[in-house]
Backbone as CSV, one residue per row, in Angstrom:
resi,resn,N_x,N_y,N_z,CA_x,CA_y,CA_z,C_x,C_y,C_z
1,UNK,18.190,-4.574,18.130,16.928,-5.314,18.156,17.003,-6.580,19.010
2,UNK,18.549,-7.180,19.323,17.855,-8.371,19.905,17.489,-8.520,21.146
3,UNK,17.990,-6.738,22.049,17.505,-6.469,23.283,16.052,-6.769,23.506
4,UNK,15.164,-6.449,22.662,13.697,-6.422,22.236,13.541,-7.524,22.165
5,UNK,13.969,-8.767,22.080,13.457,-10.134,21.797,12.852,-10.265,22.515
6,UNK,13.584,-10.615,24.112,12.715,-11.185,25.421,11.425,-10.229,25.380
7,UNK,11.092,-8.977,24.839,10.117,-8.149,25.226,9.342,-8.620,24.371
8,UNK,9.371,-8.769,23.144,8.485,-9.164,22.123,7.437,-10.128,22.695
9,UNK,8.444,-11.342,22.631,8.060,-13.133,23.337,6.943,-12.535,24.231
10,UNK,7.314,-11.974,25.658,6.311,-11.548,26.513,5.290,-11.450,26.011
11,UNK,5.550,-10.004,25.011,3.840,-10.097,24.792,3.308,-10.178,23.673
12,UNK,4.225,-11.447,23.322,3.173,-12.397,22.291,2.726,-13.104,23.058
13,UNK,3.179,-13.816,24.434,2.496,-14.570,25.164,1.106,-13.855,25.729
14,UNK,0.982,-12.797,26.269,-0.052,-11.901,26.799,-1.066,-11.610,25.485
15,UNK,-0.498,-11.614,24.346,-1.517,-11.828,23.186,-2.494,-12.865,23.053
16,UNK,-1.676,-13.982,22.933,-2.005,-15.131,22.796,-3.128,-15.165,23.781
17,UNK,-3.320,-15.048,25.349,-4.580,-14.928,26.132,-5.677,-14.391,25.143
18,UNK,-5.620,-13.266,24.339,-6.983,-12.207,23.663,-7.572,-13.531,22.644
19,UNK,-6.734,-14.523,21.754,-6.929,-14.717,20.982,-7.485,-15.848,21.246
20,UNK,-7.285,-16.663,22.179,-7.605,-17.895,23.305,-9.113,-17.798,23.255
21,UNK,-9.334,-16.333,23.673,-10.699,-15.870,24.291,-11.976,-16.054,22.719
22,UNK,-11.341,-15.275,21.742,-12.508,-15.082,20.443,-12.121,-16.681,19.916
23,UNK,-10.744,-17.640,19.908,-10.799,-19.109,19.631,-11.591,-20.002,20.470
24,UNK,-12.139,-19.790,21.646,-13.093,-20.277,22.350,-14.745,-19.984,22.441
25,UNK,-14.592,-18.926,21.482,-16.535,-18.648,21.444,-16.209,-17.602,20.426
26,UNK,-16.284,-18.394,19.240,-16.053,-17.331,17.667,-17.788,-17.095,17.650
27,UNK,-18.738,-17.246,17.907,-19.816,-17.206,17.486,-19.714,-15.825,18.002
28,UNK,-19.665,-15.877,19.533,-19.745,-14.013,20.334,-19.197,-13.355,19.638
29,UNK,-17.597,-13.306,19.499,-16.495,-12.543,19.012,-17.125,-12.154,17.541
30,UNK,-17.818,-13.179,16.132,-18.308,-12.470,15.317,-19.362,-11.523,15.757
31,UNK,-20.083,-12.008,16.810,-21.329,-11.056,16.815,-20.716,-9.877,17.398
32,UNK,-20.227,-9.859,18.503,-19.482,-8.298,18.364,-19.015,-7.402,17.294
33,UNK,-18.271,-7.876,16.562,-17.632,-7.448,15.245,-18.622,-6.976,14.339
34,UNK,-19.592,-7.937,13.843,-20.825,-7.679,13.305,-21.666,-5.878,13.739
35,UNK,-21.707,-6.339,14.879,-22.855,-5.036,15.416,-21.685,-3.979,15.819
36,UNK,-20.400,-3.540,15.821,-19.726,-2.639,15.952,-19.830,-2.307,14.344
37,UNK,-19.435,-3.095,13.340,-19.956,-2.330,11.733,-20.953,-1.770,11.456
38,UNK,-22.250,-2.408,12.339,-23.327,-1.736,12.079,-23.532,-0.315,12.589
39,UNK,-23.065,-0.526,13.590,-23.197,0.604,14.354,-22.539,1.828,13.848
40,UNK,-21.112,1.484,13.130,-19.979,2.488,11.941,-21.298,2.800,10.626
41,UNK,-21.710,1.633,10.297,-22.018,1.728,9.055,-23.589,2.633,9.173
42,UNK,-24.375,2.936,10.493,-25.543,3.561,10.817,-25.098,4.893,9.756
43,UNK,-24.379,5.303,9.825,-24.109,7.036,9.814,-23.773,7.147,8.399
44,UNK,-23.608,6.129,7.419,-23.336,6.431,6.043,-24.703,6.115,5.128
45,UNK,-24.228,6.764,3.953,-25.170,7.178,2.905,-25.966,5.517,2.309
46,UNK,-25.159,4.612,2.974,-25.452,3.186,2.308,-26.197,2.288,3.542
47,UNK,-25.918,2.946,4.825,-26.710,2.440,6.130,-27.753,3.240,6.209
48,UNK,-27.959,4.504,5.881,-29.586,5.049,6.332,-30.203,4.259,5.638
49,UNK,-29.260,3.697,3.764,-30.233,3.167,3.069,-31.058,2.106,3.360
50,UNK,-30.044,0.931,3.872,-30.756,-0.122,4.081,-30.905,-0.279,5.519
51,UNK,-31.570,0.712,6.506,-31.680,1.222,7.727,-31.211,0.433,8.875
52,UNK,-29.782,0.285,8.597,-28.598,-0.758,9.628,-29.010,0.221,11.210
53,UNK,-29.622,1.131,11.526,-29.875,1.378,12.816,-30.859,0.575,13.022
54,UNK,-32.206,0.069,12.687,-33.059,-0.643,13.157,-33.181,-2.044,13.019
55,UNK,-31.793,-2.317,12.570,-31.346,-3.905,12.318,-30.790,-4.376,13.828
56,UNK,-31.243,-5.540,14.348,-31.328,-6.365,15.850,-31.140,-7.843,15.708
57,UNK,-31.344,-8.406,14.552,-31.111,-9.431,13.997,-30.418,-9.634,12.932
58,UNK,-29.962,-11.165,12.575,-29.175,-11.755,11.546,-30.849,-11.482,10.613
59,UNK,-32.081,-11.886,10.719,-32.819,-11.730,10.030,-33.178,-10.166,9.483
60,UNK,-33.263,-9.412,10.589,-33.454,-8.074,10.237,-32.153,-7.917,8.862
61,UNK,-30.530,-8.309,9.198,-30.122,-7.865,8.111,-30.237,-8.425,6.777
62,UNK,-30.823,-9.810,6.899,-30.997,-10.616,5.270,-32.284,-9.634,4.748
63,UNK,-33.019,-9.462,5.628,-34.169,-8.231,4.671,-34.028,-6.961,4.751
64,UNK,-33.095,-6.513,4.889,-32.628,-5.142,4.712,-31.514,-4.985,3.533
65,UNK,-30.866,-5.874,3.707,-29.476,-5.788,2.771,-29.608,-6.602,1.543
66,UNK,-29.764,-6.547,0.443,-29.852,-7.688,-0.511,-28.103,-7.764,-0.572
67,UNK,-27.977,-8.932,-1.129,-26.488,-9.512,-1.653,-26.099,-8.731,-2.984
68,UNK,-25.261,-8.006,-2.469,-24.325,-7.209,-3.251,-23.151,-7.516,-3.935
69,UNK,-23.679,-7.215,-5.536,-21.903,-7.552,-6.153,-21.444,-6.004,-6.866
70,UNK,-20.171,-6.402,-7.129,-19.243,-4.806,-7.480,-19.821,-4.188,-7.958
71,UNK,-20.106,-4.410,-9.574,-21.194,-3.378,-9.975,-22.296,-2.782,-8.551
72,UNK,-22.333,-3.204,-8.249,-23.736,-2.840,-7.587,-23.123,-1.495,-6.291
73,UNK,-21.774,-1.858,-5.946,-21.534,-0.919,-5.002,-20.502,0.047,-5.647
74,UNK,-20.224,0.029,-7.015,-19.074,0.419,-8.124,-19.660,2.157,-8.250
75,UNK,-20.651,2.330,-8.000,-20.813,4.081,-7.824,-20.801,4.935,-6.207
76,UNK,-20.967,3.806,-5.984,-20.349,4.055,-4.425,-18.821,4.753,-3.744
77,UNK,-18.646,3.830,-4.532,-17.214,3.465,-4.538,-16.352,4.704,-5.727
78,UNK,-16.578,5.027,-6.626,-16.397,6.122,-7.224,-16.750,7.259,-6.778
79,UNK,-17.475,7.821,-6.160,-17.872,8.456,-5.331,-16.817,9.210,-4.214
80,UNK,-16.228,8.140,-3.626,-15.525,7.292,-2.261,-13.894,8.099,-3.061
81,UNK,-13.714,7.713,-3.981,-12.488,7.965,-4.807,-12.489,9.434,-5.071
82,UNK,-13.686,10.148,-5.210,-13.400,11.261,-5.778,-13.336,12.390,-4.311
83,UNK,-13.427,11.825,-3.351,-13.174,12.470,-1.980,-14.730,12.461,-1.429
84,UNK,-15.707,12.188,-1.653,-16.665,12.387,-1.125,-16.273,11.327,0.404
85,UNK,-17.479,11.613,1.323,-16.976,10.925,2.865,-18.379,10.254,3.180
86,UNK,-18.160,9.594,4.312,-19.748,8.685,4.687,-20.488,8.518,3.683
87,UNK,-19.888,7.667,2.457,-20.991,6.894,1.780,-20.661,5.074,1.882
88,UNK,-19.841,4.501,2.045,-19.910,3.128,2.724,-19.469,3.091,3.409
89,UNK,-18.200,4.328,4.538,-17.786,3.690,5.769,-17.895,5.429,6.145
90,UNK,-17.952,4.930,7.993,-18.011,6.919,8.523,-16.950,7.504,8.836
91,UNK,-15.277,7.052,8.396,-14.624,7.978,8.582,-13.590,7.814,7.023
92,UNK,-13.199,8.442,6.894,-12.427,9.151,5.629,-11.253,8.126,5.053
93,UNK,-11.901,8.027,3.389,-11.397,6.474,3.367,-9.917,7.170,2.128
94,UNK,-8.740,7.064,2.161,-7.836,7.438,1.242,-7.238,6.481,0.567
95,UNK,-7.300,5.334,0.702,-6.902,4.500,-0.088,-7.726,3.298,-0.548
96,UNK,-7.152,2.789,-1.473,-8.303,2.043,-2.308,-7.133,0.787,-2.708
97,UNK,-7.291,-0.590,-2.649,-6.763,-1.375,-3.336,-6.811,-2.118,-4.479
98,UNK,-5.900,-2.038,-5.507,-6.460,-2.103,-6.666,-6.271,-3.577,-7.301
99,UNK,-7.359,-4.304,-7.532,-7.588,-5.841,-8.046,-6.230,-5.949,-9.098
100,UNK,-6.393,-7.240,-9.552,-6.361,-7.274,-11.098,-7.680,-7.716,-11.770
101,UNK,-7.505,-7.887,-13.354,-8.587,-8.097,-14.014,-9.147,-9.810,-13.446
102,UNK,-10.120,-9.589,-13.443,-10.921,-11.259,-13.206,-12.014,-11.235,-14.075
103,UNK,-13.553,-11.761,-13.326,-14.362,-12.023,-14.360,-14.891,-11.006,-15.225
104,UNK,-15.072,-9.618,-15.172,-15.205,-8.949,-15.777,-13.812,-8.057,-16.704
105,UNK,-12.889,-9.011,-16.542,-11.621,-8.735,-17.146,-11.056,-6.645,-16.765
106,UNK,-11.974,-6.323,-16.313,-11.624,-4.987,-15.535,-10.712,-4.847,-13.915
107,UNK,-9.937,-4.091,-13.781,-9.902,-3.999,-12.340,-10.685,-3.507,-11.290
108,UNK,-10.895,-3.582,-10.109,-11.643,-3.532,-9.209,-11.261,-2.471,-8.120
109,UNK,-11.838,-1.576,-7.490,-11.077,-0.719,-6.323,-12.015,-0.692,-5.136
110,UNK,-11.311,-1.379,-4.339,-11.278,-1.615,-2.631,-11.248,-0.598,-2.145
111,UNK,-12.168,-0.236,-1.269,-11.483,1.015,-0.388,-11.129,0.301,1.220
112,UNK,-9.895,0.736,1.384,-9.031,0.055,2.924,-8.736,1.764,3.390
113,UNK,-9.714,1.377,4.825,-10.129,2.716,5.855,-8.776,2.134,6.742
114,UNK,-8.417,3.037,7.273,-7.779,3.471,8.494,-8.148,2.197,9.706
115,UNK,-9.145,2.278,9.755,-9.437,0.437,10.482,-9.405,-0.709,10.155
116,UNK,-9.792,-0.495,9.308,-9.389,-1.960,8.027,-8.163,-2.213,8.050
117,UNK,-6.895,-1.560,8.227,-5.797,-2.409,8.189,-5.303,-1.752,9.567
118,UNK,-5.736,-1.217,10.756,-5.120,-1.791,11.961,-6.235,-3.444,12.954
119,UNK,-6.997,-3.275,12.716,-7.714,-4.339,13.014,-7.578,-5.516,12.009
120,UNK,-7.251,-5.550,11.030,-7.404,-6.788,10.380,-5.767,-7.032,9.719
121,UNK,-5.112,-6.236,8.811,-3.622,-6.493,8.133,-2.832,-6.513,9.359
122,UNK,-2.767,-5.550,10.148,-1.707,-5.559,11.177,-1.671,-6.252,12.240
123,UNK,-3.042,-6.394,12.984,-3.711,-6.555,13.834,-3.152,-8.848,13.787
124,UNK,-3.755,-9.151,12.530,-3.558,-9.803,12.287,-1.856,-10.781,12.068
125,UNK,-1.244,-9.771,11.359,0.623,-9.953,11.545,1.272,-9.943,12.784
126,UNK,0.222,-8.952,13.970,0.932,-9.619,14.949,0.725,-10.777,15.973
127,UNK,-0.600,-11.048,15.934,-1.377,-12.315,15.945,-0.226,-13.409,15.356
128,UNK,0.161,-13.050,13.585,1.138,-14.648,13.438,2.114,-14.269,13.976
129,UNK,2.951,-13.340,14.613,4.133,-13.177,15.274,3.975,-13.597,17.015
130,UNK,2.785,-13.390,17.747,2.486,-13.803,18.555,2.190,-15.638,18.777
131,UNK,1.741,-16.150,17.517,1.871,-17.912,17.451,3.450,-18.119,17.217
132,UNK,3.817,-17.516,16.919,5.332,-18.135,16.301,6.868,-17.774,17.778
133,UNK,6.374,-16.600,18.293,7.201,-16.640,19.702,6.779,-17.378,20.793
134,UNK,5.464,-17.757,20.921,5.036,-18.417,22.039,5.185,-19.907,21.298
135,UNK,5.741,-20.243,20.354,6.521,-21.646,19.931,7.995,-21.389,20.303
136,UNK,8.186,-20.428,19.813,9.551,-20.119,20.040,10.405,-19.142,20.484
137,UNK,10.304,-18.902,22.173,10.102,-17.958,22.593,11.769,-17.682,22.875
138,UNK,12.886,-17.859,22.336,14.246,-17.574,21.810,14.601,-17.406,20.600
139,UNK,13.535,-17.092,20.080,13.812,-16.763,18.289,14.409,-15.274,17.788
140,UNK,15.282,-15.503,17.007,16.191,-14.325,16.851,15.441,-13.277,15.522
141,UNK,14.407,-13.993,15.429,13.626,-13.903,13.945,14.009,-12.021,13.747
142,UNK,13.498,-11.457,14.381,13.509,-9.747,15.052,15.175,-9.044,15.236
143,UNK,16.056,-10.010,15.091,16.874,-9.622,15.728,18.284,-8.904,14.112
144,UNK,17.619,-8.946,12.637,18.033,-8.716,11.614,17.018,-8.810,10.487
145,UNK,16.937,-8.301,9.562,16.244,-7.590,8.142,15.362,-8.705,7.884
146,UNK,14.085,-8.271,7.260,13.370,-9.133,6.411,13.677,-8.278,5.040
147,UNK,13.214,-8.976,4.322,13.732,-8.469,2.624,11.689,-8.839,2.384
148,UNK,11.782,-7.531,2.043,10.160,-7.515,1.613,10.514,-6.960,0.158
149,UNK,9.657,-7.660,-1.030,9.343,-6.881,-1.853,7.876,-7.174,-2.250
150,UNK,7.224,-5.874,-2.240,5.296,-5.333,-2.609,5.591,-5.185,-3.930
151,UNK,3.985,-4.431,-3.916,3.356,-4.124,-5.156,4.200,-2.585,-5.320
152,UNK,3.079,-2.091,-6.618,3.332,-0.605,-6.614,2.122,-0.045,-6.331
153,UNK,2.222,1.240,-6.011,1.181,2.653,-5.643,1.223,3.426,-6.780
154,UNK,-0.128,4.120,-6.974,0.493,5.082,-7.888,-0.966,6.088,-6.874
155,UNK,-1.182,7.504,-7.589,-1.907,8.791,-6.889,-2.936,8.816,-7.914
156,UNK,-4.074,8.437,-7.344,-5.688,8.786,-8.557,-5.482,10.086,-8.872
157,UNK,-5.386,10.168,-9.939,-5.386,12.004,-10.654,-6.765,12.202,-10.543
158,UNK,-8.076,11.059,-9.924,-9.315,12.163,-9.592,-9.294,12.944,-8.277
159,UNK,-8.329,12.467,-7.138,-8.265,13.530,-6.052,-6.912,12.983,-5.421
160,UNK,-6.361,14.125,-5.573,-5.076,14.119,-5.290,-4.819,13.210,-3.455
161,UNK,-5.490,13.314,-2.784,-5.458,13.002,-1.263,-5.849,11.545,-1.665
162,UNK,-6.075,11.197,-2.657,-6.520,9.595,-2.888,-5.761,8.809,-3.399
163,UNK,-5.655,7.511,-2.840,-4.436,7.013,-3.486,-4.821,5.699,-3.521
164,UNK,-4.339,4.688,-4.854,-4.635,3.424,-5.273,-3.370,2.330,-5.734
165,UNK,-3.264,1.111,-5.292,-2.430,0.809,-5.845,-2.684,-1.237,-5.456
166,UNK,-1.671,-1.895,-5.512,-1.468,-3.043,-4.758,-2.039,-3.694,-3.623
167,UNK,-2.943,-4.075,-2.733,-3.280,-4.361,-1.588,-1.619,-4.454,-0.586
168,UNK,-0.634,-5.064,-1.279,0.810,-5.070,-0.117,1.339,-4.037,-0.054
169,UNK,1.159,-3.240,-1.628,1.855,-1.836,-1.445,0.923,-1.113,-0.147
170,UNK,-0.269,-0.896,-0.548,-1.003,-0.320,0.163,-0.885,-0.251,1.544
171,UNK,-0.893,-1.826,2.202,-0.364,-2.042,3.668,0.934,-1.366,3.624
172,UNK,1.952,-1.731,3.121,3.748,-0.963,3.374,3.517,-0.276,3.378
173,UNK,2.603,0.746,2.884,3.229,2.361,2.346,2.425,3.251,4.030
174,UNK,1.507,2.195,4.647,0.893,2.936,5.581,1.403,2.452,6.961
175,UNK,2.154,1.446,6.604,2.455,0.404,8.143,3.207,1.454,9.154
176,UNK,3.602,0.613,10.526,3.761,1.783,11.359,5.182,2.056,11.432
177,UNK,5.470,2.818,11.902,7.293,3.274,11.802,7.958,2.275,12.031
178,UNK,7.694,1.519,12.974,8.557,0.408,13.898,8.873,-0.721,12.197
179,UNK,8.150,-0.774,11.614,8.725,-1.761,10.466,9.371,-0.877,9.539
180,UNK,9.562,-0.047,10.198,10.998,0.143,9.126,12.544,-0.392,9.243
181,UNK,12.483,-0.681,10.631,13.252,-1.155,11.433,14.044,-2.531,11.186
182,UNK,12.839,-3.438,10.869,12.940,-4.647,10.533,12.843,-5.093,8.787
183,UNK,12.482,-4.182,8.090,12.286,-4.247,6.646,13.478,-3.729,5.996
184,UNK,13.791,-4.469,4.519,14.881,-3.883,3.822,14.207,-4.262,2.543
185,UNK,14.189,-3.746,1.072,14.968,-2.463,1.035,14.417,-1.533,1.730
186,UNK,14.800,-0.372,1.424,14.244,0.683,1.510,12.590,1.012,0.955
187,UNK,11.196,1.838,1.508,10.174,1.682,0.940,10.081,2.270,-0.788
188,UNK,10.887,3.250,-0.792,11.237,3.621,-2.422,11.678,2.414,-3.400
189,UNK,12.008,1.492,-2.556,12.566,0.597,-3.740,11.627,-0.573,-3.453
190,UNK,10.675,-0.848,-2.437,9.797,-2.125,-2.686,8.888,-2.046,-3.242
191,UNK,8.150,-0.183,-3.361,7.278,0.446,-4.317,7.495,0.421,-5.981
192,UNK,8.604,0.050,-6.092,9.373,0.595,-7.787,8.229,-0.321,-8.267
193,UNK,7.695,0.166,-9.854,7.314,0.043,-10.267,7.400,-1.287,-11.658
194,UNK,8.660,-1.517,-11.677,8.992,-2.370,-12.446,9.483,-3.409,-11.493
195,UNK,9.137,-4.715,-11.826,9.687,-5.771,-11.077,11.319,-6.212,-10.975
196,UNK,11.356,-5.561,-12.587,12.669,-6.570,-13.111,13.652,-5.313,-12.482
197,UNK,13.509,-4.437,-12.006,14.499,-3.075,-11.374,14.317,-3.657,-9.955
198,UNK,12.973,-3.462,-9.755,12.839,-3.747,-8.268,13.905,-4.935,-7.562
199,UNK,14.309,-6.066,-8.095,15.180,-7.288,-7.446,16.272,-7.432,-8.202
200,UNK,16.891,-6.098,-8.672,18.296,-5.958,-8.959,19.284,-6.302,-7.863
201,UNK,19.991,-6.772,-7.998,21.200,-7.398,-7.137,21.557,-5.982,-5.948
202,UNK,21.723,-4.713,-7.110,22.506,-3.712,-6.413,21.317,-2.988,-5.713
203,UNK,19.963,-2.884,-6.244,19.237,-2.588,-5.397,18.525,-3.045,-3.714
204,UNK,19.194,-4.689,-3.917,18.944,-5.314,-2.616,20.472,-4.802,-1.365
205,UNK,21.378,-4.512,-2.493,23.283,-4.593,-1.475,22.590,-2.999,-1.028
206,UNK,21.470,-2.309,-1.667,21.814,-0.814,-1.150,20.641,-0.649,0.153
207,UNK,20.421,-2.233,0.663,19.507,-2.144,1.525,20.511,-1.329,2.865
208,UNK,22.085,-2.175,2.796,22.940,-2.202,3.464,22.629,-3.155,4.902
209,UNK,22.997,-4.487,4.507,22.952,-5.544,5.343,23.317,-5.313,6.420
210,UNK,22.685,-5.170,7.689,23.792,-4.945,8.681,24.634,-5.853,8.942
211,UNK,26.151,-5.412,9.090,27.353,-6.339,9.594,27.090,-7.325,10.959
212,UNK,26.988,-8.417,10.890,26.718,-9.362,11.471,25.460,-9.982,11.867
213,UNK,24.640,-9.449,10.916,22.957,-8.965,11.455,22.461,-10.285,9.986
214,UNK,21.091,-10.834,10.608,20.302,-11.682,9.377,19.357,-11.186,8.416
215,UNK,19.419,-11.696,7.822,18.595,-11.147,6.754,17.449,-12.413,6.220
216,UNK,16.315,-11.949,6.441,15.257,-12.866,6.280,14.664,-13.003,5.411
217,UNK,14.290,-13.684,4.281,13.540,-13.439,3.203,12.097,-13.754,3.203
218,UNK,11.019,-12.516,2.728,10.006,-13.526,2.795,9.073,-12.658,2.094
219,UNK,8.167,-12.693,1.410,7.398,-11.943,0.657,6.063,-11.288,1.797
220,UNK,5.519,-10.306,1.612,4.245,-9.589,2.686,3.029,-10.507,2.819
221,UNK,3.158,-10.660,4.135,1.595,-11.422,4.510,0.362,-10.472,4.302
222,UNK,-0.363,-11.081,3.468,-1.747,-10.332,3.553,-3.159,-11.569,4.267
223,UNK,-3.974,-10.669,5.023,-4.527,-11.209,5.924,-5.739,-11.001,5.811
C-alpha cells in the first residue's frame, strides 16, 4: 500500500477541484441535486402522487408535498421491505437501516438505495480523505490497518433479498472491495453481534497485524 500513497495524494488533490466548485455556489450544486431526485422520484408510486413531474419550483414543491413524518411514510416503507419496487425510490432498494428507539420508543427503518451510499457515505469518505492528503500529502495514513468496529446486520425474515441492520454495519457490509484492504478485523467479526465478543483481545490479534505495518484505530464515519 505505500506504493499507492503518492497516487492517492494526486487525486485527492484533483478531488479537491470538484468540491471547490459545489463550495463556491452551494445554492446551484443543491439545485442540481434537488431536480435530479425529482426527476428519480417522477417514476415512483409516491411521485405520481404528489406529481414531482410537474414540479418547476421550490413553490410548486411546498404545494405538492406536505411535510412528512415516519408514520406517515411507515407503509411505504413496509411495503419497500417486503420486496415491492418504485414506491419511494425507482430502483431496487435492499437494505434498510435500522434506528434505535427515540420518540416513539419504537425503531425506525431507513431504506439506503444503491445511490444513497455511493453518492453520499462513500462519496463523502473520500471527500474527508481527499481534505486530509491535500494537508498532508506524505501521509502514511493508507500505508497499514484501520481497526473498524460497526454495528450488526441481521436478514428481514419478510423477504429474504432484504436486509436490515446498523446504518455502519450497513455501509461495511456493502463498501467496495478496495476497503478490505485497509480494514481489520475481518468483516465477520466487525458484524458479530455481541459487543463484548466483538473487542476480544484474540479477536483483534486474529486480524493478523501486518509485520511492520500500522495499525490505525478509529471507529466508521457516517456521513
Amino acid at each position: 500500500m505505500k506504493l499507492l500513497s503518492p497516487a492517492i495524494s494526486r487525486f485527492a488533490r484533483m478531488r479537491l477541484w470538484s468540491i471547490e466548485q459545489w463550495v463556491n455556489d452551494p445554492i446551484t450544486t443543491q439545485h442540481v441535486v434537488w431536480q435530479d431526485l425529482l426527476a428519480a422520484g417522477q417514476y415512483t408510486e409516491f411521485g405520481r402522487l404528489h406529481n414531482f413531474s410537474q414540479i418547476q419550483s421550490l413553490a410548486d414543491y411546498k404545494k405538492n408535498v406536505p411535510i412528512q413524518e415516519y408514520e406517515d411514510l411507515k407503509p411505504y416503507i413496509e411495503r419497500m421491505m417486503k420486496g415491492e419496487e418504485n414506491v419511494l425510490w425507482n430502483t431496487p432498494v435492499q437494505w434498510f437501516a435500522k434506528s434505535s428507539g427515540t420518540t416513539s420508543e419504537k425503531s425506525k427503518f431507513i431504506p439506503i438505495s444503491e445511490e444513497s451510499l455511493q453518492d453520499n457515505h462513500y462519496k463523502a469518505s473520500k471527500d474527508v480523505l481527499s481534505f486530509y492528503y491535500a494537508s498532508h500529502p506524505e501521509s502514511d495514513l493508507l500505508t497499514g490497518k484501520s481497526l473498524v468496529i460497526g454495528g450488526s446486520h441481521q436478514i428481514n425474515q419478510l423477504n429474504e433479498e432484504v436486509h436490515y441492520g446498523d446504518l455502519s454495519a450497513v455501509v461495511m457490509q456493502n463498501s467496495p472491495f478496495w476497503a478490505n484492504w485497509i480494514r481489520t478485523p475481518d468483516l465477520s467479526i466487525i458484524l458479530m453481534d455481541e459487543w463484548e465478543s466483538n473487542i476480544q483481545p484474540d479477536k483483534v490479534r486474529a486480524a493478523h497485524r501486518p509485520r511492520g505495518g500500522h495499525l490505525h484505530l478509529r471507529r466508521p464515519r457516517l456521513f
